[in-house]
Structure formats: structure tokens, C-alpha cells
C-alpha positions as CSV (number, residue, x, y, z in Angstrom):
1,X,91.9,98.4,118.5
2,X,91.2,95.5,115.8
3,X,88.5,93.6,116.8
4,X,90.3,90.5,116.4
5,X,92.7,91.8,119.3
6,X,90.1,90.6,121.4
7,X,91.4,86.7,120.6
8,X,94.4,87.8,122.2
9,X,93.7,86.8,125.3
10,X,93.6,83.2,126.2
11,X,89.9,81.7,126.1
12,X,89.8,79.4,129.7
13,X,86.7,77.1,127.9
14,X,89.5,76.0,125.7
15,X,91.5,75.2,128.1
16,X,91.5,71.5,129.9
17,X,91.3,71.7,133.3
18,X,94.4,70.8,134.0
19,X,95.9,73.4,132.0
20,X,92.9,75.8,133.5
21,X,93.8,75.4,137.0
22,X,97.7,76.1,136.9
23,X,96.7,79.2,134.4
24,X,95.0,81.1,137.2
25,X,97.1,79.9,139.7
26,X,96.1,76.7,141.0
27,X,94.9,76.1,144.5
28,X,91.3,76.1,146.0
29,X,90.4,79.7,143.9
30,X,91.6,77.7,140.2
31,X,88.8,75.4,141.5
32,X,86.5,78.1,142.3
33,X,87.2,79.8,138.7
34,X,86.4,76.6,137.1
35,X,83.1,76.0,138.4
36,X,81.9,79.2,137.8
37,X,83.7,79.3,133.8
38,X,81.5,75.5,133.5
39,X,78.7,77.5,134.6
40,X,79.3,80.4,132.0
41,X,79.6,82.9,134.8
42,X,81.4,86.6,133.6
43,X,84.2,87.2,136.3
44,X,82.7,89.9,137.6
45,X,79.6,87.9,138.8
46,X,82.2,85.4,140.3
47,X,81.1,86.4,144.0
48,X,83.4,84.1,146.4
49,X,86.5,85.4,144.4
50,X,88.3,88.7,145.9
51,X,87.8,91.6,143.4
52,X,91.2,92.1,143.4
53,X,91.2,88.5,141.4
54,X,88.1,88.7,139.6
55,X,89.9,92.4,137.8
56,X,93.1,90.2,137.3
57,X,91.1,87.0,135.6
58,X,89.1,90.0,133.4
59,X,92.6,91.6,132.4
60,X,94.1,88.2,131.2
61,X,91.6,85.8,129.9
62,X,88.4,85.6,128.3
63,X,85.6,83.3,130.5
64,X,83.5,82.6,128.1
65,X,83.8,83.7,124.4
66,X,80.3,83.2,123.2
67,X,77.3,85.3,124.1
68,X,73.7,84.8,123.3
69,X,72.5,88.0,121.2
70,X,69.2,87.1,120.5
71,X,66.7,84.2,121.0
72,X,64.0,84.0,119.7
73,X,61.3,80.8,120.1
74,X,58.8,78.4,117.6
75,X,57.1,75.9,120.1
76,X,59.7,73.2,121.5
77,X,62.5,74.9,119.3
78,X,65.0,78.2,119.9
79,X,66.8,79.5,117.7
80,X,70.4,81.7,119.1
81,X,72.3,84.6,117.4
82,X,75.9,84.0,119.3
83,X,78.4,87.0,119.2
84,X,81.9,86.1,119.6
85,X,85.4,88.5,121.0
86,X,86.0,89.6,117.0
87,X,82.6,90.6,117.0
88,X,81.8,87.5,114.1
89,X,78.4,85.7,114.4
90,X,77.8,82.4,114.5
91,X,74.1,81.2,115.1
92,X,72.5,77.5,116.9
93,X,68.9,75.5,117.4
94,X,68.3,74.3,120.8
95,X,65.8,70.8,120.1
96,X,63.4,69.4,122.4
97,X,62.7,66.1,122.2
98,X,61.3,63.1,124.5
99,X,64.9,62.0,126.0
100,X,66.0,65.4,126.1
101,X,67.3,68.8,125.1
102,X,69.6,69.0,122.2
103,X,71.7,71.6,120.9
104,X,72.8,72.0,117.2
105,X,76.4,73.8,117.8
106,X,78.1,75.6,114.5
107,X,82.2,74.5,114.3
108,X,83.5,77.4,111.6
109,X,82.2,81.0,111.1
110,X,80.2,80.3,107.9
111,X,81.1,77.8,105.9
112,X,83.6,77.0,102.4
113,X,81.9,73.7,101.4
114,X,79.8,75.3,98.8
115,X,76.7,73.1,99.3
116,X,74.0,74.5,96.4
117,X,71.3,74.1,99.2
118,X,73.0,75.6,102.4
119,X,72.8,79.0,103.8
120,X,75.5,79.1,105.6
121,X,77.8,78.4,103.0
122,X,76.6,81.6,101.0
123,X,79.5,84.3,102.4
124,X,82.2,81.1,102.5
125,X,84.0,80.7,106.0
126,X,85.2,83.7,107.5
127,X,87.4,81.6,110.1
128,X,87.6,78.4,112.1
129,X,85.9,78.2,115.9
130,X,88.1,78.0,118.7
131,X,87.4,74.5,120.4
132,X,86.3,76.9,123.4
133,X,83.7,79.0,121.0
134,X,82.4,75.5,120.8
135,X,82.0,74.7,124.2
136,X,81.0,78.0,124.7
137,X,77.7,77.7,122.9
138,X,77.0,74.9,124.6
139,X,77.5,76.5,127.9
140,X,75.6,79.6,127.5
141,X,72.7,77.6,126.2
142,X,73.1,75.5,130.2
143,X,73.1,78.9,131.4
144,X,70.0,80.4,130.1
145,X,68.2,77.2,130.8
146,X,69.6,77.1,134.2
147,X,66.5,78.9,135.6
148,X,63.8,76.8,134.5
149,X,65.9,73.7,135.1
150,X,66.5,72.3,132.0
151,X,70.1,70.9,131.1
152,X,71.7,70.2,127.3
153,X,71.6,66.2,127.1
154,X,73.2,66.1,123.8
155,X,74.7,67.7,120.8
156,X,74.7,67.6,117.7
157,X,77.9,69.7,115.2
158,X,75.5,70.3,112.6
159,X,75.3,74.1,112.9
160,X,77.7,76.5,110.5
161,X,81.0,75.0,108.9
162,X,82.6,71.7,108.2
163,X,83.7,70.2,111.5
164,X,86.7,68.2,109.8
165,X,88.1,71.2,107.9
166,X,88.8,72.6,111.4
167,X,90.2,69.0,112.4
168,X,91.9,69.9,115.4
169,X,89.6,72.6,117.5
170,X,86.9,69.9,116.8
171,X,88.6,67.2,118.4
172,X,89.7,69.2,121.8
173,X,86.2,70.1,121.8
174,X,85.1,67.0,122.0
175,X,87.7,66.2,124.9
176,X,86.6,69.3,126.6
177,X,82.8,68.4,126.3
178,X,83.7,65.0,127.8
179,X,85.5,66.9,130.7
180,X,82.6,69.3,131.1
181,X,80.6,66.3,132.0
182,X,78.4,65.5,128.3
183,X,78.3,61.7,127.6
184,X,80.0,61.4,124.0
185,X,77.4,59.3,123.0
186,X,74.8,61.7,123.2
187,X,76.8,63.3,120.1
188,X,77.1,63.4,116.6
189,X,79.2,65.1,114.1
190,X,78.1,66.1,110.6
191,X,80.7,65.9,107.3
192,X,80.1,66.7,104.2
193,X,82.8,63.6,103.5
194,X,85.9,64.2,103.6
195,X,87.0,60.9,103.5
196,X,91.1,60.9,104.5
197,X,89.7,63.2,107.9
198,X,86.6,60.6,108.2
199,X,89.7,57.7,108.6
200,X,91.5,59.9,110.7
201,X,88.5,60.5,113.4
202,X,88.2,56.7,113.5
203,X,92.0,56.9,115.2
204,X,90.7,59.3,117.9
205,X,88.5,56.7,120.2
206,X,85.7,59.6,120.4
207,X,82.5,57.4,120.7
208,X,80.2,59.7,118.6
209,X,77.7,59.3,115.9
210,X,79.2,60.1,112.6
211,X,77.2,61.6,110.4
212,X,77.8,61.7,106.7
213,X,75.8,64.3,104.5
214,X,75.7,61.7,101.2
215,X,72.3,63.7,99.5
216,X,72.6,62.0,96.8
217,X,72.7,58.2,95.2
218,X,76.1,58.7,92.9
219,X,78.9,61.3,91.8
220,X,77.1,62.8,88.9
221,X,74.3,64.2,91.1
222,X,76.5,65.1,94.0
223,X,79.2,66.8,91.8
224,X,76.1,69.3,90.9
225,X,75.3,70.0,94.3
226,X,78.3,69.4,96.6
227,X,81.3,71.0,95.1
228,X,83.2,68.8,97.4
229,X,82.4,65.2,95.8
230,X,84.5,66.8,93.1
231,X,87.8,65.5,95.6
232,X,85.9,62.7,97.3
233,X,84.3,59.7,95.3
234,X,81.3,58.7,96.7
235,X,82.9,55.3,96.8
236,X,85.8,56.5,98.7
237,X,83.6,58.0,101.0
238,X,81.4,55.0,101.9
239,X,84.6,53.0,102.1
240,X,85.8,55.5,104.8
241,X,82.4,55.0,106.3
242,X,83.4,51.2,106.1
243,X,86.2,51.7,107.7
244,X,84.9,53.7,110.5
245,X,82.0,51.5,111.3
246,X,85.0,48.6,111.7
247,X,86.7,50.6,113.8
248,X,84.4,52.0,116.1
249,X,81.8,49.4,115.9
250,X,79.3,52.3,115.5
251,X,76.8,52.4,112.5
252,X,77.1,55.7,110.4
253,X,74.1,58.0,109.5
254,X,73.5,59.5,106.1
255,X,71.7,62.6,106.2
256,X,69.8,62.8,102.3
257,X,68.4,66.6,101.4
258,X,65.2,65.6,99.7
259,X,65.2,68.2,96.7
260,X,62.7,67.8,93.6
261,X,63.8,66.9,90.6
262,X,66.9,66.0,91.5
263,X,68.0,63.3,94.3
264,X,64.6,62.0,95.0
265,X,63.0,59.5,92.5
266,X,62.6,56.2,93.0
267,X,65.1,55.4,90.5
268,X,67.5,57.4,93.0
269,X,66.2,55.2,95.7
270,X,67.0,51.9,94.2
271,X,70.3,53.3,93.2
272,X,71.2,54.7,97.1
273,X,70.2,51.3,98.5
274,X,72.2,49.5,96.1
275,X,75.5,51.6,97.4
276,X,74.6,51.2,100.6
277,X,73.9,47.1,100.8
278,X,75.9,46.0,103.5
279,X,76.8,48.7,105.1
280,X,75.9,49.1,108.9
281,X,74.2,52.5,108.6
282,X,70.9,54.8,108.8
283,X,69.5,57.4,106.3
284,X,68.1,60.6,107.7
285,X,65.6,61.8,104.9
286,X,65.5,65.8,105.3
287,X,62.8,67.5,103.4
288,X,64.8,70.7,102.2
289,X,64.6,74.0,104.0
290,X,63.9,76.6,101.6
291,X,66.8,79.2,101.3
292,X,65.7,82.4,99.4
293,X,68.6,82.7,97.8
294,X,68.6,79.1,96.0
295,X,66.6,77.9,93.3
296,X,65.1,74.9,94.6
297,X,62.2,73.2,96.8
298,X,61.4,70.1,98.8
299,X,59.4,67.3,96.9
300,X,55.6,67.0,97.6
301,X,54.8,64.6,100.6
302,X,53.6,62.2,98.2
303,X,57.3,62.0,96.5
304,X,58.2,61.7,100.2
305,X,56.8,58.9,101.0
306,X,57.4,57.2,97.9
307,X,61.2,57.8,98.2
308,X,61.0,56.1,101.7
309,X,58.8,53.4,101.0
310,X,60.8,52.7,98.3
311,X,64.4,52.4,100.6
312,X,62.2,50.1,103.5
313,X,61.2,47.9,100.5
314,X,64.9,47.6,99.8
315,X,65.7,47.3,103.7
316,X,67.2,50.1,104.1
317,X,66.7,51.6,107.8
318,X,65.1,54.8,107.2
319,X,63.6,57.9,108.4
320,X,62.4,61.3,107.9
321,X,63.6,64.3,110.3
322,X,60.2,65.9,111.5
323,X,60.3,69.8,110.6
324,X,61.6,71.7,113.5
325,X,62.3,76.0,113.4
326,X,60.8,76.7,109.8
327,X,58.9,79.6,110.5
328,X,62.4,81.0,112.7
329,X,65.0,80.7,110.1
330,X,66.3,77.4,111.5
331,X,67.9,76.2,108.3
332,X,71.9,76.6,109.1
333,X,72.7,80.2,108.2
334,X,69.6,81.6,107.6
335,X,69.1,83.3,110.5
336,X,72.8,84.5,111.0
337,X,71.8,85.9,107.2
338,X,68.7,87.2,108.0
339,X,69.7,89.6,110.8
340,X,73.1,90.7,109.4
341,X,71.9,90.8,105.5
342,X,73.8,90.4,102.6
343,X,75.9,93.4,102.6
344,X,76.8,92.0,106.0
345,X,81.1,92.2,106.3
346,X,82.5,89.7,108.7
347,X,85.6,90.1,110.6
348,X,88.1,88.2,109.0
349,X,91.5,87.6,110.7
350,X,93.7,90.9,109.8
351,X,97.7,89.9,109.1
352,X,99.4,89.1,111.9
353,X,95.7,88.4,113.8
354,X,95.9,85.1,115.9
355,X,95.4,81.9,113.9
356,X,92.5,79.4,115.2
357,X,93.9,76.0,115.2
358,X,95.4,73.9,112.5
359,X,92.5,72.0,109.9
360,X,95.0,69.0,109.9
361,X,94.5,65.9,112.1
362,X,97.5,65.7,114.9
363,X,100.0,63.7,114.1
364,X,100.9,60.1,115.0
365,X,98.8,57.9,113.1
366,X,100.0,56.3,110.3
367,X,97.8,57.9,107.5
368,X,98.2,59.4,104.1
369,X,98.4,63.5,103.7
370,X,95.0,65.2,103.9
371,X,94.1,66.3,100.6
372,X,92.4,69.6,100.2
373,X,88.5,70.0,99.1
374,X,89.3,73.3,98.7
375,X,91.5,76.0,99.8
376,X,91.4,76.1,104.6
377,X,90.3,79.2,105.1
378,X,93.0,80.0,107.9
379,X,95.6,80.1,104.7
């Protein structure tokens, strides 16, 4: 049997409650199989359901799609392999900080954007996550902290994949996440910039952080290392950044790959401060992650510093991410890379295989058509 048969059977994390409780039948046992499903219980360790049901539930749906495969530990920071029904692998970083836990959570199976400093981006996206795949990771991770009674506080869709290249799934997510009882404000979404989706999300009354990977101060330098500025202007993109700050009354954070010799002189600074004069927003200075397969390294500390002295003499609000997972291939993709190697062959939907949600943003709004940074990977 294929393994992406296994999708074939509906996933109940992806469900809304609503639409949870009348699948399995409603009544007090629907309630019963949704606490234990929130809890990321298998059915057969369901222990108040009659095994008679629990073989039923096991026969017809999947609980949970998204297993932990291996974790492995660097001080306050874990690092997951996930293994998913097709038998794909996605990976995340559970984060420790002072107001909490906070998971990293990966929205595609690799990743089409094509970034020249990403590693998950390296095999191009196999296939969009399932808004319960999503949940999931975030559910196993409560799980296996359950014991020592820690609880995810917030999230952050910064793992593997574009989240607004798989539009749709991303958005239920979200609505399931509020259901599952996460505070939408403890959450941010990452986008490389895809500004027609970015004015899309501002329709959806999500109250997240969005988070705009910019990593550079104008078009000529991201053009070099983000194939998609080739269909988004940085200028269309800070006006959709505009736009969503207006909307939502919540500023926007720039995430900026520090990478020498190219993004990070002061020059660059002056420039980045210049676009960004005005603009209710944060930058989020990220000394790069080496990736073995690229050609390229961070700046020294001293370059650092001078880059972000440079943007708080020009008032820009500024930080730099501390380092966090180095040593455990925390970088996205690397470790997903690392364990299946190169010659690695992910399962990609066979014809007639069970699509995973549209990239497009619903309809109803009154918007333009979504123009394409590259070819969706479900087509």
C-alpha cells in the first residue's frame, strides 16, 4: 500500500470541534475522544472508551498525525525529528525562555522559496502540512513535556516551508490552535514576503505577530539571495507591511540574516533604516547559521555590533536573536538533512494521492489574484 494511503483517513486534529464531535458520533464519548486527541493520546491508550470503539476510531481516523522520532537536547533547547502517516519528515526547536516554553513548528514538508542561506529549502517542498500536522507538533511536544509539567506557551511558524504558500491549512491552524486553548498572541508567523497573501492575512482578524524575513536593505541584494524578491518589490512588501500594521494595529518584525560581505555594512544599515522610517516595526538581527552546503558565514561580533549600533543611532528598534541549538543542527532543515542525508527520497504525493489544502487565501475579500513566486508545489 502507498504510503500516502495513509492520508486517507481523516486526521481528527484537523478537525474543529464541532466537526470532531459529530465525526465520532457525538454524545458524552465525542467529548471523551476529544480530550484525549488534545492530549495526543493513540486510541488504543484511550482507557474510558469501550475497545469495541477505540478499534472503530483506529479503523477510520488518524488521532494524531505527527510523532516524535527523535529528540535530542543542547541546554534549554530540543531539537524533534517528527514522522508523519506518508512516512515524510518534518523537524522543530522547542525554546526556553523566561515567560515560557516556545515551539518553532515547520508549515510545508521542506520548502520552494529557494533562500541561498536555508537548509530547508535545499530538496524544495515535497508537500504542504495538513493544518492538523501543524497542531500536531504542537501537541506531541505538550505531551512529552506533560511529565515534568511543562506546557507550550507560544509558537512561533518559523520551522520548514512558507506558511502563506500553504494559505489555507495555515489559517485553520491557527483557528484550531485558538480552540485548543493557545493565546494567538503568543504567536508569530514567518514570510518570506509575499505581499498580495501578507494583505490577505490582515482580512483574517488572527491577532499574531507577523514576521517578515526582509535580510536585506534593497532589491539588488535580496534578488541574490531570496529568489522570491524577484516577484515581490521590497517596496511592495513594506507597503503590505503598512497595510497590515493599519489594520491590525500590530507592529511587524523584520527578521535580517546577518551574512559577511553581503547585507551587513554600515552602508546597508543606513540604507535599511531609511526604508523603514516610519514604519511601526522591529528588526530581529540573526547571526547566520552555518549550512554546509552553502558558501557563506556570519560577520565577526565586531561587524555585529557595528551593524546594530549603527540602526539604534538611526532609531531603529533593534535586536539580536541570542544563538540557541548550534551544536544540534537547529538551523531549519539541518537536522531533518542531517539524519536522512542527501540521497534522502521524500514521499511525494503519487497521482491520484490526496491533495493537502489549497495555497490560495479563501475567498470573500475583495483582493487582487495571488500571483505566483514560484510554481505551489501541490500542482
Amino acid at each position: 500500500m502507498p504510503a500516502w494511503s495513509a492520508m486517507n483517513r481523516p486526521q481528527l486534529l484537523s478537525m474543529y470541534e464541532a466537526e470532531l464531535l459529530e465525526a465520532v458520533g457525538g454524545g458524552f464519548r465525542a467529548k471523551q475522544v476529544l480530550e484525549w486527541v488534545r492530549r495526543g493520546a493513540p486510541f488504543s491508550e484511550m482507557s474510558n472508551l469501550p475497545k469495541a470503539l477505540r478499534e472503530e476510531l483506529e479503523e477510520k481516523f488518524i488521532s494524531n498525525p505527527v510523532t516524535i522520532r527523535e529528540a535530542i537536547q543542547e541546554g534549554e533547547t530540543e531539537k524533534y525529528l517528527y514522522a508523519l502517516p506518508d512516512e515524510n519528515i518534518i523537524e522543530g526547536v522547542k525554546l526556553k525562555y523566561h515567560y515560557g516554553s516556545t515551539l518553532c513548528v515547520s508549515t510545508q514538508v521542506g520548502c520552494a522559496m529557494g533562500c541561498a542561506f536555508c537548509a530547508s529549502t535545499l530538496d524544495g517542498c515535497v508537500r504542504n502540512l495538513t493544518a492538523g500536522e501543524m497542531l500536531g507538533q504542537i501537541v506531541a511536544v505538550n505531551r512529552r513535556l506533560e511529565p515534568s509539567g511543562d506546557k507550550l506557551r507560544n509558537a512561533v511558524l518559523m520551522g520548514s516551508g512558507e506558511p502563506l504558500a500553504n494559505y489555507d491549512n495555515t489559517v485553520k491552524f491557527l483557528r484550531l490552535l485558538r480552540e485548543y486553548g493557545m493565546s494567538l498572541r503568543g504567536v508569530s508567523l514567518s514570510t518570506c514576503g509575499l505581499a498580495d497573501r501578507m494583505r490577505a492575512f490582515a482580512e483574517e482578524d488572527l491577532p499574531i505577530t507577523l514576521c517578515v524575513s526582509l535580510h536585506a536593505p534593497n532589491d539588488e541584494i535580496r534578488k541574490r539571495i531570496m529568489p522570491v524578491a524577484r516577484t515581490y518589490a521590497m517596496d511592495d512588501v513594506i507597503d503590505a507591511c503598512r497595510n497590515y500594521v493599519g489594520k491590525t494595529g500590530r507592529r511587524v518584525i523584520f527578521e535580517y540574516t546577518m551574512i559577511d560581505n553581503v547585507n551587513c555594512s554600515l552602508a546597508n544599515a543606513d540604507e535599511l533604516a531609511s526604508r523603514l522610517r516610519g514604519l511601526q516595526c522591529h528588526v530581529n538581527l540573526i547571526p547566520l547559521n552555518p549550512v554546509k552546503e552553502r558558501n557563506m558565514k556570519a560577520p565577526s561580533l565586531r561587524d555585529q555590533d557595528a551593524f546594530m549600533h549603527r540602526l539604534e543611532q538611526k532609531r531603529v528598534s533593534v535586536t539580536r536573536r541570542r544563538a540557541l541549538g548550534s551544536e544540534i543542527e537547529g538551523a531549519c532543515g539541518q537536522l531533518r538533512r542531517a539524519r536522512t542525508g542527501a540521497s534522502f527520497a521524500p514521499t511525494r504525493p503519487a497521482s491520484g494521492a490526496p491533495r493537502t489544502g489549497s495555497n490560495s487565501p479563501r475567498t470573500g475579500a475583495s483582493r487582487a489574484p495571488m500571483r505566483r513566486a514560484i510554481q505551489d508545489p501541490d500542482e
